[in-house]
C-alpha positions, 0 to 999 in steps of 0.5 A, a space after each residue: 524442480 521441474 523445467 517450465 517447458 516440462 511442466 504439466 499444467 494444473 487442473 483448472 478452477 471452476 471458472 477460467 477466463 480467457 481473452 484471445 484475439 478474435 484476429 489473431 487468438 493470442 491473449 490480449 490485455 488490459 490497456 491503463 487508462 484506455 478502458 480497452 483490450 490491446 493485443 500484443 501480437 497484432 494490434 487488435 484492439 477490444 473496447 470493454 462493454 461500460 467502459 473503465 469508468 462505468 461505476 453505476 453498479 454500487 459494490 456489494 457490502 458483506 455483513 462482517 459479524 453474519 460472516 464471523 457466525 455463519 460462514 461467507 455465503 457460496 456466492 461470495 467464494 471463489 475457487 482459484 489457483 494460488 501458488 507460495 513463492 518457495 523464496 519470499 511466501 508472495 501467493 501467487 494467482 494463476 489464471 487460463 492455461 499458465 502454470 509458471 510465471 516470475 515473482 513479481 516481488 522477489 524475481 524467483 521462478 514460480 510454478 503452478 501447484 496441483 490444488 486449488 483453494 477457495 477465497 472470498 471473491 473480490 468485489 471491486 478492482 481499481 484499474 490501473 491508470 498508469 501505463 508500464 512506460 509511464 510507471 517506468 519514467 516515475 521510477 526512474 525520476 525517483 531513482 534519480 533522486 537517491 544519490 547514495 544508491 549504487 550507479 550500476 542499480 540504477 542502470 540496471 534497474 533503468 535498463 532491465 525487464 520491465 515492471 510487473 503489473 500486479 493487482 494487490 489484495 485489500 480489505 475495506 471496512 465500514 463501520 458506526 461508531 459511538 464512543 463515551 469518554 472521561 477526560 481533563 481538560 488543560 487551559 494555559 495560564 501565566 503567572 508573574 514570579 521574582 527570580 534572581 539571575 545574576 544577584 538581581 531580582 528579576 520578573 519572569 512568567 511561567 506557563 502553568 496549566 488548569 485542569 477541570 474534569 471533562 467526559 462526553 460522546 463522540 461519533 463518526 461513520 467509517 467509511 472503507 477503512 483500508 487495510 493491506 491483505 498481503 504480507 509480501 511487501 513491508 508495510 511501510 511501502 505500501 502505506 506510503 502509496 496511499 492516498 488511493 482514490 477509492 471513489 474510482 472502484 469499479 465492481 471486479 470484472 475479470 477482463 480488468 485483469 487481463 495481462 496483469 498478476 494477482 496476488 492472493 490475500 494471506 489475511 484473513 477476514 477477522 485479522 484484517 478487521 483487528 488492524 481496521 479498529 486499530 485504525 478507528 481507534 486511533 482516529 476516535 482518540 483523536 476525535 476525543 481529544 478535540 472535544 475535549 478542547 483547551 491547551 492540553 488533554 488527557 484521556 482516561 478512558 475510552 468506551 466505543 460500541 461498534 454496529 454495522 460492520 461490513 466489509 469488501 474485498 478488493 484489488 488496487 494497482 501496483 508497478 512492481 520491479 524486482 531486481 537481483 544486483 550483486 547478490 541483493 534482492 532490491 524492490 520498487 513498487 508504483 502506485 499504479 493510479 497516482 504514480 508514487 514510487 517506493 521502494 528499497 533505498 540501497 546504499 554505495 559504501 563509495 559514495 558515502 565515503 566520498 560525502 563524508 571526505 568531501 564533508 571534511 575538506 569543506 569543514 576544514 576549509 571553513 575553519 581555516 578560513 575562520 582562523 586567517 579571519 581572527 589573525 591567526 
C-alpha cells in the first residue's frame, strides 16, 4: 500500500467543497449545536447563512415507483469519491483535497481510490447536537456501567483518540395504506367445573374462549419509515440509537458536514423500500389485530394496496470510537442527537470468575446460616 505522505490525490468529483478560514485558510468545521463554522487553527468563527434550525424549505419527496421505471433524474444524482474500508467494507466518502483518512468503524487506514461513482443526492441531513466532548462524557458513563468489561478498555477507550463524527446513510419512505383482512375474534368466558383433588369434589372455573368470524379494513398513512442504508454496523446498534427526532431534518447542505465523515449508502433503493414493507406490515398486523378486538385474535389473512411511495435519502449523527485492544476490534457508537450509547459489551474472564466465587461464598454463607437456624 502506498504511504499516506506518498500518495497522489485522486481526481476529484464534479463539485468539491471546501471551507477555509477566511483569517487564516485553514479547513473550518462544523460546530454541534452552534449553527456555526469554527476554525481550529485560529479560532475564527462563521455563522451559516439560516442558521441550523432553518427548515422552511420542505424536503423534496421522490416517487419511488417513477424512479424503479424510469431511472432517478440527474438532478437527484451526485458524483462523489467513495472508498471500501479493505478490513470491514465500511464506503467511505472523501471530500476536498483528502484522499486518506482512518476508518471511523474499524480504525484501519483507508486511501482514496482513483474512480468516482454516482449516487442519489441526499436530501435532508440531521446536524449533530452533541459536541465530540459531550458524546465523550455519555460514552464514558455508559462504560461505567458495564462492570464485566475488561479495566484496561476502559482506560483506553476513556483516554484514547477521540471519537469520530460520522454522518450515517438513511433511506425514509412514506406511503398509503389500505388493507382488508379476515380474522377471529376471541371473547373470554368462564365456566363453573367439579373436579376432585385430594378425594374431594371441588368447584373450579376454567377460562375458555369464543371465537366468531371477523373481516374488515384497516388504514394508515406512513410517514418517513426509517430504514438503515449501511451495512457497517450490526444492526441492533443502530436500531437501538433510535428514537431520532426527524422533525429537526434540515435540507442537505454540504457546510453541515464540515469537519465530519460521510459514509456512503451499500443499500440500494429498492432493497431499503423491501425492509420498510417489512416494517409497514408489522405495524398494519398490529392495527388489524386491534380492530379485530376481544381477548385473543387470530389472522387469516391479510390484503394491503400500497399507493404514493416516496422516498428521501438522508444523513443522521453518529459519534463513533474504534478501539484496537489486545487484538480485538471494539466499536461504541453515540446518537449524536439524543446522546444514547451503544456498542460492543466486552467481557474479563477475571471478573466473571471473581462474580462467580463471590456468588458462591455468599451462597455458602447463606446456607450455613440456614443450617445453624434449624439446630444443626
Amino acid at each position: 500500500m502506498t504511504d499516506f505522505d506518498g500518495a497522489a490525490p485522486p481526481p476529484a468529483p464534479e463539485e468539491e467543497f471546501r471551507f477555509p478560514c477566511n483569517e487564516c485558510g485553514a479547513n473550518m468545521r462544523f460546530e454541534p449545536g452552534t449553527g456555526r463554522l469554527i476554525c481550529d487553527h485560529c479560532g475564527n468563527v462563521a455563522e451559516l447563512e439560516g442558521g441550523v434550525d432553518d427548515a422552511a424549505e420542505a424536503l423534496k419527496e421522490n416517487d419511488f415507483e417513477a424512479a424503479l421505471s424510469a431511472g432517478v433524474p440527474a438532478a437527484e444524482m451526485e458524483e462523489v469519491r467513495v472508498t471500501p474500508c479493505p478490513n470491514c467494507g465500511a464506503r467511505i466518502e472523501f471530500t476536498g483535497a483528502d484522499h486518506a483518512t482512518e476508518c471511523p468503524f474499524c480504525a484501519t487506514p483507508v486511501v482514496a481510490d482513483t474512480g468516482t461513482q454516482r449516487q442519489i443526492k441526499p436530501a435532508g441531513v440531521l446536524p449533530f447536537v452533541l459536541s465530540e466532548s459531550e458524546a465523550r462524557a455519555a460514552m464514558t458513563k455508559w462504560l461505567g456501567r458495564l462492570w464485566f468489561a475488561p479495566n484496561g478498555l476502559k482506560d483506553y477507550a476513556r483516554k484514547g483518540r477521540k471519537l469520530s463524527g460520522l454522518y450515517t446513510p438513511y433511506w425514509t419512505y412514506d406511503a398509503d395504506t389500505k388493507s382488508k383482512y379476515v380474522g377471529m375474534r376471541g371473547v373470554y368466558y368462564y365456566v363453573t367445573k367439579t373436579v376432585m383433588r385430594d378425594g374431594k369434589p371441588t368447584q373450579v372455573r376454567e377460562r375458555r374462549t369464543r371465537w366468531t368470524p371477523k373481516s374488515g379494513r384497516v388504514a394508515r398513512w406512513f410517514d418517513d419509515v426509517l430504514v438503515l442504508a449501511s451495512h457497517s454496523l450490526p444492526k441492533r446498534y443502530t436500531d437501538a440509537l433510535e428514537p431520532w427526532d426527524l422533525t429537526k431534518l434540515a435540507p442537505y447542505r454540504p457546510d453541515f458536514l464540515a469537519g465530519f465523515t460521510a459514509e456512503g449508502y451499500q443499500v440500494e433503493l429498492d432493497k431499503g423500500y423491501e425492509e420498510a414493507r417489512q416494517i409497514m406490515d408489522r405495524q398494519i398486523l398490529r392495527d388489524v389485530r386491534a380492530d379485530i378486538g376481544g381477548d385473543e385474535q387470530r389472522v387469516m389473512n391479510v390484503s394491503t394496496q400500497v399507493s404514493d411511495v416516496t422516498y428521501k435519502h438522508i444523513l443522521l449523527p453518529v459519534w463513533m470510537a474504534a478501539y484496537k485492544f489486545k487484538g480485538k476490534s471494539y466499536r461504541f457508537v453515540v446518537n449524536g442527537q439524543s446522546g444514547e450509547v451503544q456498542g460492543e459489551r466486552p467481557y474479563s474472564a477475571i471478573k466473571i470468575a471473581i462474580a462467580v466465587i463471590l456468588g458462591l461464598i455468599v451462597a455458602g454463607g447463606v446456607a450455613y446460616v440456614a443450617y445453624l437456624q434449624n439446630g444443626g
